[in-house]
N, C-alpha and C positions, 0 to 999 in steps of 0.2 A: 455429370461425368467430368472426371481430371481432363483438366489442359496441361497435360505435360508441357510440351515447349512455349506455355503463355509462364506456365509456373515456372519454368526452371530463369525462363528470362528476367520478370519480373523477381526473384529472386536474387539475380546476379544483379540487375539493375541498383537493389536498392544495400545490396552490401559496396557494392563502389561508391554509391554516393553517403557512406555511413563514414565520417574519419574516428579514429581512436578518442581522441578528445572530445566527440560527439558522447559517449558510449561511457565517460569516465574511467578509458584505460589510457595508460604513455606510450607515448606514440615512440620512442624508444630511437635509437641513431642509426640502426641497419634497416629501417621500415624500406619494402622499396615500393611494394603497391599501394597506390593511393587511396584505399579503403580497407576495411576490414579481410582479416584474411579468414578465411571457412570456419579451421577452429572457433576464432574468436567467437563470428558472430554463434556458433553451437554452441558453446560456451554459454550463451548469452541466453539462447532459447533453450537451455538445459536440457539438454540433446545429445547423442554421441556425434563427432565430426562426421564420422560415416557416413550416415543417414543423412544431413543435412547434405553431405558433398552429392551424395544419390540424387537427390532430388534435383541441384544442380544441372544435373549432367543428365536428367529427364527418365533414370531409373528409379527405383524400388516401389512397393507399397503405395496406395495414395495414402496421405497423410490424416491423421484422426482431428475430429474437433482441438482436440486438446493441443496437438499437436500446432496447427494451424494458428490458434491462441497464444502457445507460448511462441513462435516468431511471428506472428504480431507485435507481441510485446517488446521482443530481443531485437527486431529489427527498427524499433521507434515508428511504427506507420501510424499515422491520420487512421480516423475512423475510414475516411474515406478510402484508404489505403488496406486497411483492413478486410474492408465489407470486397474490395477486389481479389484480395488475396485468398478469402473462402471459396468464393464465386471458379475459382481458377482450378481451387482444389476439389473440387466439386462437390462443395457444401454449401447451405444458404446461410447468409450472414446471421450472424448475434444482434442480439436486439441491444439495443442505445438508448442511453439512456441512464436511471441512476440504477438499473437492475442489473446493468452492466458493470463487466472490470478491466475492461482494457481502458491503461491507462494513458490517457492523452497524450501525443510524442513531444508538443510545449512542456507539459510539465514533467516530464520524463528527464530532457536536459536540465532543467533548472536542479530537479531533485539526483542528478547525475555529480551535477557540481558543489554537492554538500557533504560528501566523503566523511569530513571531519568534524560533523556539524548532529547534532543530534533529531533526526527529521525521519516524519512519514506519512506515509501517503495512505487519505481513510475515506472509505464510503461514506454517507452520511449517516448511517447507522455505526460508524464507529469500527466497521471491520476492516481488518489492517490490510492494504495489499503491498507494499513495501515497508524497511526500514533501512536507515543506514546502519553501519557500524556502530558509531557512538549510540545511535537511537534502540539499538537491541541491547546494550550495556546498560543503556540508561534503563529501561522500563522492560527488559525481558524480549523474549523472540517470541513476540504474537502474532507476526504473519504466516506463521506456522499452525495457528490451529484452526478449526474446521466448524461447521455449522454454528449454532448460535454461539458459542464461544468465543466466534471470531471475532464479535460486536463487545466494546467496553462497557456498554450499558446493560447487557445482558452480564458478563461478566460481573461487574457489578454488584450485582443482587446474588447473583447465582452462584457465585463463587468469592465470595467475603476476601477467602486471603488477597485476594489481590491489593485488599485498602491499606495494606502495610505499604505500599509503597507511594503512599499520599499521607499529607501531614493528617493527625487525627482530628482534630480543629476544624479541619475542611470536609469531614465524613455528610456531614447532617447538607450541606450546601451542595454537595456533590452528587447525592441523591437526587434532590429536589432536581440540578440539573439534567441528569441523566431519564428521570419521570417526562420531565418536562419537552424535550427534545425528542424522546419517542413518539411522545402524543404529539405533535408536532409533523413528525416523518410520513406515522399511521393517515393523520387529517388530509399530507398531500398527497399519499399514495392511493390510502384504498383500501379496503376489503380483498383482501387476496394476497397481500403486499406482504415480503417479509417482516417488514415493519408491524403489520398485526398479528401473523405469526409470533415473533417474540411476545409482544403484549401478554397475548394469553396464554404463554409459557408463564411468564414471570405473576400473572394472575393468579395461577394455580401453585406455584411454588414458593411465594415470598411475601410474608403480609406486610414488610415495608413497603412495597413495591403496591401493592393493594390499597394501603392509604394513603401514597404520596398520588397515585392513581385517581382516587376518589377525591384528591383536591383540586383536581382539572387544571392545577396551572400553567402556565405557556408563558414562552419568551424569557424564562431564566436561563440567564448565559453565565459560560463559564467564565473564570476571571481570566485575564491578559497577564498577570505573573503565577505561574503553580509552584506548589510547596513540592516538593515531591521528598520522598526517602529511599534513598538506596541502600539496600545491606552492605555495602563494603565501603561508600564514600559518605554515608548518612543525610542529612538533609542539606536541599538543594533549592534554592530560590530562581525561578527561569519564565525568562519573556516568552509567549507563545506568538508567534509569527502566523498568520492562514492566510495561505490563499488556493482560492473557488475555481476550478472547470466546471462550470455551471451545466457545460454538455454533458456532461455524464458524472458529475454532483458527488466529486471527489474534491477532498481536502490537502493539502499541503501544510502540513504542521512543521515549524522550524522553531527549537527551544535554542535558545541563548542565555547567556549571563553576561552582565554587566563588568566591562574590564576592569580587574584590580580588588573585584568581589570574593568571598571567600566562595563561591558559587562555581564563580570563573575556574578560581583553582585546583575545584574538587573535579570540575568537568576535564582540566588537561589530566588526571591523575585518573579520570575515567577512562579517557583517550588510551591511556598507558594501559591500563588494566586488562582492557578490551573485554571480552565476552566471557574468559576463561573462567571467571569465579562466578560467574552468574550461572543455577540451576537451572 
């Protein structure tokens, strides 16, 4: 059952203690409350203000999983924080872990303060739950698609175009990687696991995938600089940066180039660019 007024508190609670700068918005020179204002945080949990300010105020609806999920996320909360906020709403928490996607409110601000920086945030299977700006210019808006798709490794095999946008040079290494890391995922996961799920998609649908398969290798990693090719700034030489929430076994990917590189320059002129000419 809803705790209206556990939820509408703990709500208000944690939108005052959220500042704009937490959240990667300007705190601007008329701010007068010291935390987010309702908008915003709706905003944020992709919400109308309405409905978020309802809840507030210990009126409408109880709130749906999904809903309860996206402020989770919009509000930066701790699992811990999280698993109170279902409980409130009177849902039982989401499981924890790497089957989960809320994502960590640590790595939430870091990945808040990368605006201009080509970055995102990946299951260990490769499905996208964030990008920045630059990071959807750079490699396409793949936090947008859905079921096995959403994983590069599935992708991959199962959908070839996407290797236009990696040096061809790197096609035959990049497989081997992507084999290698599922069997890997599947080993810690399990039988049941999305991770074998895909397997035997891509068993049945792809004989590369079949015989890089059949060579059982493990621990091929990817390289620390990617080639990558963009259709409007072409190729791009970039440092991959990760780091690990081992709790819930999500990645933080941060591309850079080297100042004064011709890499560097193609990434301010991507910046410019922004998303516009990307299909």
């Amino acid at each position: 059952m809803i705790d209206r007024p556990g939820l509408a508190e703990f709500l208000r609670r944690r939108r005052a203690a959220l500042q704009p700068e937490d959240v990667g918005l300007p705190r601007g020179p008329r701010r007068r409350t010291s935390g987010l204002r309702r908008e915003e945080v709706a905003a944020l949990c992709h919400m109308s203000a309405d409905y978020y300010a309802r809840l507030e105020r210990e009126r409408g609806p109880r709130p749906s999983v999904q809903m309860l999920a996206a402020m989770a996320q919009g509000l930066r909360l701790t699992l811990d924080e999280r698993d109170h906020l279902f409980r409130l709403g009177g849902h039982n928490s989401p499981a924890r872990g790497a089957s989960g996607e809320h994502i960590g409110a640590g790595m939430l601000r870091i990945f808040d303060r990368l605006q201009d920086t080509p970055a995102e945030i990946v299951t260990e299977l490769g499905e996208t739950l964030r990008q920045t700006p630059l990071g959807v210019a750079l490699t396409g808006d793949t936090a947008r698609l859905t079921g096995p798709l959403r994983s590069i490794g599935y992708r991959w095999f199962a959908d070839p175009a996407i290797r236009e946008r990696y040096h061809p040079a790197d096609h035959a290494f990049l497989s081997r990687v992507y084999a290698s890391g599922l069997r890997e995922v599947l080993t810690r996961r399990g039988p049941g696991s999305r991770a074998e799920h895909y397997a035997e998609l891509l068993l049945a649908a792809s004989p590369e995938f079949r015989a890089l398969w059949e060579a059982h290798e493990i621990g091929i990693r990817p390289a620390r600089v990617k080639r990558l090719v963009h259709p409007e700034v072409g190729e791009l030489e970039l440092h991959c940066q990760t780091l690990l929430d081992p709790e819930q076994a999500h990645y933080l990917l941060v591309f850079t180039a080297a100042p004064g590189s011709a890499s560097y320059e193609k990434l301010q002129l991507l910046g410019v660019l922004g998303t516009q000419t990307i299909p």
